[in-house]
C-alpha positions in Angstrom: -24.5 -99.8 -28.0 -24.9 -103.5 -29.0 -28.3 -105.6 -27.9 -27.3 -109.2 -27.3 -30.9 -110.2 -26.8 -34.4 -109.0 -25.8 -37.6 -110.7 -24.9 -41.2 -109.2 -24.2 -44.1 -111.5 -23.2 -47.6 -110.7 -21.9 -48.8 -112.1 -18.7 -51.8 -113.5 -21.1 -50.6 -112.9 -24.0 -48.5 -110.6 -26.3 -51.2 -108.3 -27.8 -52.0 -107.5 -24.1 -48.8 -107.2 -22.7 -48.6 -103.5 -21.0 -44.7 -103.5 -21.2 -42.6 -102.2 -23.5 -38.7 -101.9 -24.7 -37.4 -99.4 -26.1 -33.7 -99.5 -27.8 -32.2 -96.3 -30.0 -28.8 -94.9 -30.9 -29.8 -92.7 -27.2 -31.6 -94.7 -24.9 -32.5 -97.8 -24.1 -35.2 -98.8 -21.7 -37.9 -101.2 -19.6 -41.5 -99.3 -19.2 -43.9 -101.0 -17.5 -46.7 -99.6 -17.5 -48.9 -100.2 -14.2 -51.6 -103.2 -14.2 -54.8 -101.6 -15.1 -57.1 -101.2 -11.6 -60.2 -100.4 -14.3 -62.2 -101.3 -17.2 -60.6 -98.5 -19.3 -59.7 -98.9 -23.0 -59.0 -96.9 -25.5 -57.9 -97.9 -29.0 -58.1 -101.4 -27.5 -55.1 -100.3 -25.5 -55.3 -100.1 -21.1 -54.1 -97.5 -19.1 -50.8 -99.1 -18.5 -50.6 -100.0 -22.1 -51.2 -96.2 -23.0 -48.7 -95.3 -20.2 -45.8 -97.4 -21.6 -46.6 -96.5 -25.4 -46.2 -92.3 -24.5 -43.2 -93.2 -22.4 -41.7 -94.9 -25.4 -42.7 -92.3 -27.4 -40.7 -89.7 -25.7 -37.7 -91.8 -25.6 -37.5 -92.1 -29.9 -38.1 -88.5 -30.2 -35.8 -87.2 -27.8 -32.0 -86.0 -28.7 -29.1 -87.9 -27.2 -28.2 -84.4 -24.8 -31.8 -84.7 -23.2 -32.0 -84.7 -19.6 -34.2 -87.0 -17.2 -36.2 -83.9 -16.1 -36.9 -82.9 -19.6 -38.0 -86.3 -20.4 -40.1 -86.4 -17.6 -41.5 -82.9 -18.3 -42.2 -84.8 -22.0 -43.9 -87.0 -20.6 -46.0 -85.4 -18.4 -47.1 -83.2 -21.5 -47.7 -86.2 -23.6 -50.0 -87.7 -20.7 -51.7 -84.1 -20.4 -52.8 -84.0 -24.2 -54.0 -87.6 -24.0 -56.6 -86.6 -21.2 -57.5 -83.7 -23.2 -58.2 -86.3 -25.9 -59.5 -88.5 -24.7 -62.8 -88.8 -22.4 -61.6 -90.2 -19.0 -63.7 -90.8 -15.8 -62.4 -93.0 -13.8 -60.0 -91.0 -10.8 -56.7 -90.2 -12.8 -55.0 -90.0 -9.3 -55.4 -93.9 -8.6 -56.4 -95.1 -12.1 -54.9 -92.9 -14.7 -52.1 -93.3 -16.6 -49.3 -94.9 -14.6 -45.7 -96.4 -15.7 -42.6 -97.2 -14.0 -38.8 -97.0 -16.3 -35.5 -97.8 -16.0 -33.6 -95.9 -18.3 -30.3 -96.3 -20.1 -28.4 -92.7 -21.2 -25.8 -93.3 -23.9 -25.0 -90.1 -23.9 -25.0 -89.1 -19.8 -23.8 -93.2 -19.5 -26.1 -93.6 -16.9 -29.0 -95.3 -15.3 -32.2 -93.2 -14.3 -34.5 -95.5 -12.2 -38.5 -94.1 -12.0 -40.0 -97.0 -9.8 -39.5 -100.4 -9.1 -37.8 -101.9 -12.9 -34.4 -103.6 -12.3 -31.2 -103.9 -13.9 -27.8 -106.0 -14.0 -24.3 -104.0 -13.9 -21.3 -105.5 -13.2 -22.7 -109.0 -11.0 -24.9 -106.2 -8.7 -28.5 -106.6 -8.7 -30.2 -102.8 -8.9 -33.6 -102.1 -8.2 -35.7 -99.3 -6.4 -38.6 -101.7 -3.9 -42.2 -99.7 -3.7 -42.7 -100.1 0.3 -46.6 -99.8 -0.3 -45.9 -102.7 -2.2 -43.1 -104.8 0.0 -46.3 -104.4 2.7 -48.8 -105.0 0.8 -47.2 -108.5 -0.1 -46.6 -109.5 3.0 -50.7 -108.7 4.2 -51.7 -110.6 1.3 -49.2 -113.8 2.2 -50.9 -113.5 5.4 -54.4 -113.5 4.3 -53.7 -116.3 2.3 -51.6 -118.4 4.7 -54.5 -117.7 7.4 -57.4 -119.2 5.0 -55.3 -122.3 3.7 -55.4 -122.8 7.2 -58.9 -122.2 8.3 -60.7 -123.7 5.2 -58.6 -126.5 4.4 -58.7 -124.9 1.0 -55.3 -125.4 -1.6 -53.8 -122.8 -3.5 -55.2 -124.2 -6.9 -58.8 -123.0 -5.9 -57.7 -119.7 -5.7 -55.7 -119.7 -9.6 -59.1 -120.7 -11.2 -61.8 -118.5 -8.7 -61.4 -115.2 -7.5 -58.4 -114.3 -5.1 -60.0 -112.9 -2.2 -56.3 -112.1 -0.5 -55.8 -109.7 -4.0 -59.4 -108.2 -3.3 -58.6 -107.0 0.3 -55.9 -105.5 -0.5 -57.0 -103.4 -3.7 -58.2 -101.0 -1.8 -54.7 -100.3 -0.2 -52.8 -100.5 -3.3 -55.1 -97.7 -4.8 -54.8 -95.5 -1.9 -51.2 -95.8 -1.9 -51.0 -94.2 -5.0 -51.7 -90.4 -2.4 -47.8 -91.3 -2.2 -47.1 -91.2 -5.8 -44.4 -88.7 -6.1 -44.5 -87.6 -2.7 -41.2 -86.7 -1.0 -40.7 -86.7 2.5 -42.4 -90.4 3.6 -41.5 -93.6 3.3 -44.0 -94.4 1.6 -43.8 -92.1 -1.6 -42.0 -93.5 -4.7 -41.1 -92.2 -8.0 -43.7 -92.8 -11.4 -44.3 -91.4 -14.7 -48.0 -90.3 -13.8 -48.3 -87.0 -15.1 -47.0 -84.7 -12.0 -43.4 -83.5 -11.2 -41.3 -86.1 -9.9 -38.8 -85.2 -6.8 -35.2 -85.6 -7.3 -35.1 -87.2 -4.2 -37.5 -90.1 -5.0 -34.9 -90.9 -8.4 -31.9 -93.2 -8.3 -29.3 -92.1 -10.7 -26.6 -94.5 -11.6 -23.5 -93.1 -12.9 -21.5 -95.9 -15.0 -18.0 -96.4 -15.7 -16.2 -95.0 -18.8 -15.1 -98.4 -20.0 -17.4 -100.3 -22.1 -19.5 -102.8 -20.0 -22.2 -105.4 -19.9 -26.1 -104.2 -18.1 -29.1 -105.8 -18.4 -32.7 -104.0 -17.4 -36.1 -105.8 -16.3 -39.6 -105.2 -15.6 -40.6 -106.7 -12.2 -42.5 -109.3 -14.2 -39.1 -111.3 -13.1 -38.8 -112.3 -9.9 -34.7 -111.3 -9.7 -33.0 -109.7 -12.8 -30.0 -112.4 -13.4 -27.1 -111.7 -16.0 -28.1 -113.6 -18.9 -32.1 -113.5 -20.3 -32.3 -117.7 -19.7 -30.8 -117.8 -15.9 -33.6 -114.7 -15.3 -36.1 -117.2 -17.1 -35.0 -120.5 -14.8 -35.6 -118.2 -11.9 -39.2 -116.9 -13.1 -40.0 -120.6 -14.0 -38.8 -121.5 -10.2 -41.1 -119.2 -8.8 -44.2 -120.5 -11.0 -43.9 -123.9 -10.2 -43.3 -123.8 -6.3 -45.1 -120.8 -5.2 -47.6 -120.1 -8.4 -49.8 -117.8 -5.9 -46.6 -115.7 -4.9 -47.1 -116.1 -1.2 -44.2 -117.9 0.2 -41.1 -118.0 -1.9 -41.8 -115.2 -3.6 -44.2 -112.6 -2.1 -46.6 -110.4 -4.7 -49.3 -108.2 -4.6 -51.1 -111.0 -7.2 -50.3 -114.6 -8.2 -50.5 -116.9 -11.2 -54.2 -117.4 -12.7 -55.7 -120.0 -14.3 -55.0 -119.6 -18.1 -52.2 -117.0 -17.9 -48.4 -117.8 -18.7 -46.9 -115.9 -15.5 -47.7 -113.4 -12.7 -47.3 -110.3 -14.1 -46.4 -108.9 -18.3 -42.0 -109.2 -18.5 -39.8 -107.1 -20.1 -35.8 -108.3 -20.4 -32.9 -106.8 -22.8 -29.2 -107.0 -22.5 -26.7 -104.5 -24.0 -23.3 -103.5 -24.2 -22.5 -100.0 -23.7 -19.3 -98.7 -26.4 -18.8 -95.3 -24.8 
């Protein structure tokens, strides 16, 4: 494999940034780890940030022939140790460790999608939408729309103050984790949070032979585009005409005050030599 170009930036800024990329003679992969709902930290590191770092972990020590289930059995053993570790009281369930991957196999030449990351094969746009999350969006644009016009109030107010339309709908978003790896509703989608994952909740990608061209994102990006600048005019788009993420581009959060974009971003582009 050859990596034509990477880029990792924190939503506030790089030390914080709960992403990460990982890219070996094996694998190569986006984890996001999940925006912390607490006050945890540990080694100055947030849940997400502790999420990402095991998943990476896994992927460096693991040998080119290793399967998605014995990565995510890894896994789940490396998260296991770290709450033996390490004291934890907030509910692991809804605020534990948490990260989504997409994953690149040099060996299997495939794509395993855990959650909602996206990637760029072949001019197709491939990603795997969280319905909690698709819903959630759209109540919050609605909240929001509804008090612009009831209070006269303009979105600014809400980048520098508290955004109520994000603190009605926490609530939801934490009881929507009950669907984390949960086959058999709608609702349930695929996560590296400790438990078994269903097969059924995992998109598996099978490439062709001949070398090609992919790219993989965190959902820091609005769209995953073919080249790391056209993904960056598109995220730029986003944060100057919706900055809120209510209208164009519909988020569980928005821009604040102070911070460079929405959410932490993870982008790297490959070519695959099989």
């Amino acid at each position: 494999m050859k990596i034509i170009e990477q880029f990792l930036r924190g939503k506030i800024n790089d030390t914080l940034c709960e992403d990460t990329i990982v890219a070996n003679d094996n694998f190569v992969a986006i984890v996001d780890g999940v925006t912390s709902k607490s006050d945890f930290s540990y080694q100055r590191k947030t849940t997400g940030k502790w999420a990402s770092t095991l998943v990476a972990q896994v992927l460096a020590e693991c040998p080119e022939e290793t399967t998605l289930p014995e990565i995510i059995s890894r896994v789940n053993q490396k998260f296991a140790d770290f709450y033996e570790d390490v004291t934890f009281t907030d509910d692991i369930v809804s605020q534990g460790l948490q990260a989504v991957s997409v994953i690149y196999s040099n060996h299997f030449n495939e794509l395993w999608f855990i959650g909602d990351c996206q990637a760029y094969v072949n001019g197709q746009v491939l990603v795997t939408p969280k319905k909690s999350d698709v819903v959630l969006s759209q109540m919050r644009s609605l909240i929001l729309t509804t008090n612009f016009q009831t209070t006269k109030a303009i979105p600014q107010d809400y980048m520098t103050g508290e955004d109520p339309s994000r603190t009605e709908i926490l609530p939801w978003i934490l009881k929507a984790t009950n669907f984390a790896n949960e086959a058999g509703t709608d609702f349930g989608y695929a996560i590296f949070n400790g438990t078994p994952i269903p097969d059924s909740l995992i998109q598996v990608v099978k490439l062709e032979d001949n070398p090609q061209e992919i790219a993989l994102a965190s959902d820091g990006y609005p769209q995953i585009q073919k080249d790391l600048d056209t993904t960056e005019v598109g995220l730029a788009d986003v944060i100057q005409n919706d900055p809120l993420c209510y209208q164009q581009f519909p988020s569980t959060k928005g821009l604040r005050a102070g911070n460079n974009s929405f959410d932490d971003r993870s982008y790297i582009r490959f070519t695959t030599e099989n």
